[in-house]
C-alpha positions as CSV (number, residue, x, y, z in Angstrom):
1,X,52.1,163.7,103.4
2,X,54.1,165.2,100.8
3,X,53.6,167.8,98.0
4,X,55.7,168.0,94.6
5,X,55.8,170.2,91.2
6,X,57.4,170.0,88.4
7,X,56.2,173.5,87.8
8,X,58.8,174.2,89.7
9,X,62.8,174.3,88.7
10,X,65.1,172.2,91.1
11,X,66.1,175.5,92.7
12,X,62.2,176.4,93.3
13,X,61.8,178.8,91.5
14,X,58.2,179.0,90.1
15,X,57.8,178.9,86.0
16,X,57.4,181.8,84.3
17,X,54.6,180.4,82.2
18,X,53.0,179.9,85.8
19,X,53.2,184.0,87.0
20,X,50.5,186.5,86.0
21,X,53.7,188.4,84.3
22,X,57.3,188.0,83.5
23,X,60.2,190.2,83.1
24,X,59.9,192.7,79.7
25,X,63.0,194.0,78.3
26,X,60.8,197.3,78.0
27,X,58.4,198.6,80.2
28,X,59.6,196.3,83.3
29,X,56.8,193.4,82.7
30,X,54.2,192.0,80.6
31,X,51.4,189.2,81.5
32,X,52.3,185.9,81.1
33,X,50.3,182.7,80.7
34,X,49.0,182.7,84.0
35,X,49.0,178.8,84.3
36,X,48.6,176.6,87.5
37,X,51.5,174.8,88.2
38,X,51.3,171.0,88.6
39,X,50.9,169.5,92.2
40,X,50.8,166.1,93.1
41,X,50.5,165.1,96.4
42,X,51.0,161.8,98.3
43,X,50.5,159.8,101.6
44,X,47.4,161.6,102.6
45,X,45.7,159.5,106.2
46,X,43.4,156.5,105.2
47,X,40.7,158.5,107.3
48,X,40.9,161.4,104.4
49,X,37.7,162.3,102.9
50,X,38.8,165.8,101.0
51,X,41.8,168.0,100.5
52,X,41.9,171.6,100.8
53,X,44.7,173.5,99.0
54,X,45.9,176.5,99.3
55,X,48.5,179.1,97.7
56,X,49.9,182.1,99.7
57,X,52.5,184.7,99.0
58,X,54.2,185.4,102.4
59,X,56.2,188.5,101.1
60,X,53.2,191.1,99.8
61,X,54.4,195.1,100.9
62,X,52.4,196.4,103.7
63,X,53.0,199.9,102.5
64,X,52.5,200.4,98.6
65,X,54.5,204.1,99.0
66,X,57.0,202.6,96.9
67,X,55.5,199.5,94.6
68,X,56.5,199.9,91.4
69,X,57.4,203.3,91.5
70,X,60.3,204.4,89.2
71,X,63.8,205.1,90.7
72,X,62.1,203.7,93.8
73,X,63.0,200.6,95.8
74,X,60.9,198.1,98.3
75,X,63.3,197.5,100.9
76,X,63.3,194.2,101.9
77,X,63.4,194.9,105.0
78,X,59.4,196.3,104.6
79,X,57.1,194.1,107.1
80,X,55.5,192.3,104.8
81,X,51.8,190.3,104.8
82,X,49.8,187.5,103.2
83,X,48.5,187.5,99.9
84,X,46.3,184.9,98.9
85,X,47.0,183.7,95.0
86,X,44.4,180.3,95.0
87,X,42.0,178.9,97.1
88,X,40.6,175.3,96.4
89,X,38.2,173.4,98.8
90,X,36.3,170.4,98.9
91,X,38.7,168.4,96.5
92,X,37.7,164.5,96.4
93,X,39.7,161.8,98.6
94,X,40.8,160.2,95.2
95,X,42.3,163.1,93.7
96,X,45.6,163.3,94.5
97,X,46.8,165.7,91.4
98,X,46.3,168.9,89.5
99,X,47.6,169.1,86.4
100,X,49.5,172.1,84.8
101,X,46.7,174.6,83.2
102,X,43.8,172.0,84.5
103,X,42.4,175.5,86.4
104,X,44.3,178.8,84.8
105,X,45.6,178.9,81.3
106,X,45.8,183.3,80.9
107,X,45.3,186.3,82.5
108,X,41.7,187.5,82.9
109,X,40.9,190.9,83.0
110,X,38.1,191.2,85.6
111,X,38.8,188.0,87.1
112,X,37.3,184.4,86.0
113,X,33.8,183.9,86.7
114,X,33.9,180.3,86.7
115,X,37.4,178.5,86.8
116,X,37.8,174.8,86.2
117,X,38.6,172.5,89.1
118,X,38.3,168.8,90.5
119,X,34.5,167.8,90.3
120,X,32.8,168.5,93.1
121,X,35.3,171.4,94.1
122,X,35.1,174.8,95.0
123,X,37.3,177.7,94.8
124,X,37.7,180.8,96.6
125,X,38.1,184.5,96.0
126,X,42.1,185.7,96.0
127,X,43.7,188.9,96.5
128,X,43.6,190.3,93.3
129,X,40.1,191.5,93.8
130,X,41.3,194.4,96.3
131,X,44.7,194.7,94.6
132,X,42.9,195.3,91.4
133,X,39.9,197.7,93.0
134,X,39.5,201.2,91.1
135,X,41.4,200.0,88.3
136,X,38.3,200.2,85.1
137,X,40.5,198.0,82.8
138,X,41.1,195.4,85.9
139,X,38.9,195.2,88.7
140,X,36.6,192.6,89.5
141,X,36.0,189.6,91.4
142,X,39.0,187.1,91.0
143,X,38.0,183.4,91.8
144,X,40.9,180.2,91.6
145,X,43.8,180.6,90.5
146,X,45.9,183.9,89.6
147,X,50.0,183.6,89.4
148,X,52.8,185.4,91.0
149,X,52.8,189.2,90.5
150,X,55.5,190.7,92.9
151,X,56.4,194.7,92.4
152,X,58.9,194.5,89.9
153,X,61.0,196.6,92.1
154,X,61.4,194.4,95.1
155,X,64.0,193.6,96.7
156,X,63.1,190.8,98.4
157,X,62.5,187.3,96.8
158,X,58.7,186.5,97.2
159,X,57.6,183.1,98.9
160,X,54.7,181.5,97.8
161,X,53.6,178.4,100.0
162,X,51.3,175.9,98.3
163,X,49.6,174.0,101.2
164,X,47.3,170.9,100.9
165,X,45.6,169.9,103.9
166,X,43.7,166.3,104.5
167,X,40.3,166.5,106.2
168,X,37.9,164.2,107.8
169,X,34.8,165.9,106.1
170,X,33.6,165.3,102.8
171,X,32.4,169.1,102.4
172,X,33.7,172.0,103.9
173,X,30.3,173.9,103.4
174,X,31.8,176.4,101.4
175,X,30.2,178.3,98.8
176,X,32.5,179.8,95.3
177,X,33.6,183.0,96.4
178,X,34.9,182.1,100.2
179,X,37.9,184.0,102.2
180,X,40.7,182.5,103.6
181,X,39.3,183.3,106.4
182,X,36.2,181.2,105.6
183,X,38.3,178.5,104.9
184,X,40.6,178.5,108.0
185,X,37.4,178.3,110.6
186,X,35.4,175.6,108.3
187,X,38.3,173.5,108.4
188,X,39.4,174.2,112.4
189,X,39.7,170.7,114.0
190,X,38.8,168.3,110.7
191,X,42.8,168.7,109.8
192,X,44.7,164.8,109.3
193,X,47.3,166.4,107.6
194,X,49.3,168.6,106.1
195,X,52.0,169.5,103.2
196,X,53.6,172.8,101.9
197,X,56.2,173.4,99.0
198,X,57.4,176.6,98.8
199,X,58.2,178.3,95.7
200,X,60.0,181.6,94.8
201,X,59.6,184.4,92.2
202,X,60.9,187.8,91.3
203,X,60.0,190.5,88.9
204,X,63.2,192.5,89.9
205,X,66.0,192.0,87.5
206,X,68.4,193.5,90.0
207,X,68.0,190.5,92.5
208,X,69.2,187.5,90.0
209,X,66.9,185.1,90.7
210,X,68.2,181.8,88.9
């Protein structure tokens, strides 16, 4: 199989227009139009009755001592851990694409109740619930799709792998609202095949991210 975007620049680097914020000349960010990017994917196994997809930051802080704390740095060299951005299951064998803004087109402040998505699909809950927990303006449930956010003070470039996996089951069983870790045991043994494209984002001006 193989996965493409053209949400993407030739260098990978994800769209700004695609990233819950972008870089702000004041104040260090601002929210940005929050879009999903375009995927298209192609060569899935004849046996294929649904896609999965996923997207994943690999780079998230364990420790949030220094996120986005003036005259503070993350040091890249922080161990870092998953967090999950979108969350799509039970996508029909004859869809093959997503198109740009088909799913997210802004920022939601207590997360989108119902986001669009392939008929017959359904998306889980991402990261941005617990990120966003105890914040009265913010917090909520966050369902589909939500863009990159790193701290703006990272030093590291953040990684974010969009996955789409081929299964042999129509239905995954999944309700709106499932984990990852719903996801990864439904889907244990029904996996044809798989394809990733990684894309890369920064909030922090000092790394040059081009």
């Amino acid at each position: 199989m193989k996965l493409s975007s053209r949400s993407l620049t030739s260098s990978g680097r994800i769209a700004g227009r695609c990233a819950f914020a972008v870089q702000a000349p004041f104040g260090h960010i601002r929210l940005s139009s929050n879009r999903n990017p375009q995927l298209a994917w192609s060569g899935a196994p004849a046996a294929t009755r649904s896609f999965a997809l996923t997207m994943i930051d690999a780079d998230a802080p364990t420790r949030p001592d220094d996120v986005n704390r003036e005259g503070r740095i993350v040091p890249a060299g922080l161990p870092r851990a998953e967090f999950v951005h979108w969350l799509l299951a039970d996508i029909p064998a004859s869809v093959t694409e997503i198109a740009e803004a088909a799913c997210s087109t802004q920022v939601t402040a207590h997360g989108k109740s119902a986001p669009a998505g392939p008929d017959g699909s359904v998306q889980g809950v991402n990261d941005y619930t617990g990120w966003f927990s105890g914040d009265a303006a913010m917090e909520g449930t966050y369902l589909g799709y939500d863009g990159p956010c790193p701290p703006w003070n990272d030093a590291r470039v953040h990684r974010y792998t969009f996955e789409v996996l081929a299964l042999d089951i129509e239905s995954t069983g999944l309700k709106t609202g499932f984990a990852i870790a719903d996801l990864r045991k439904a889907i244990d043994g029904h996996v044809l095949a798989r394809a990733a494209l990684v894309g890369r984002y920064s909030l922090n001006p000092a790394v040059g991210l081009r």
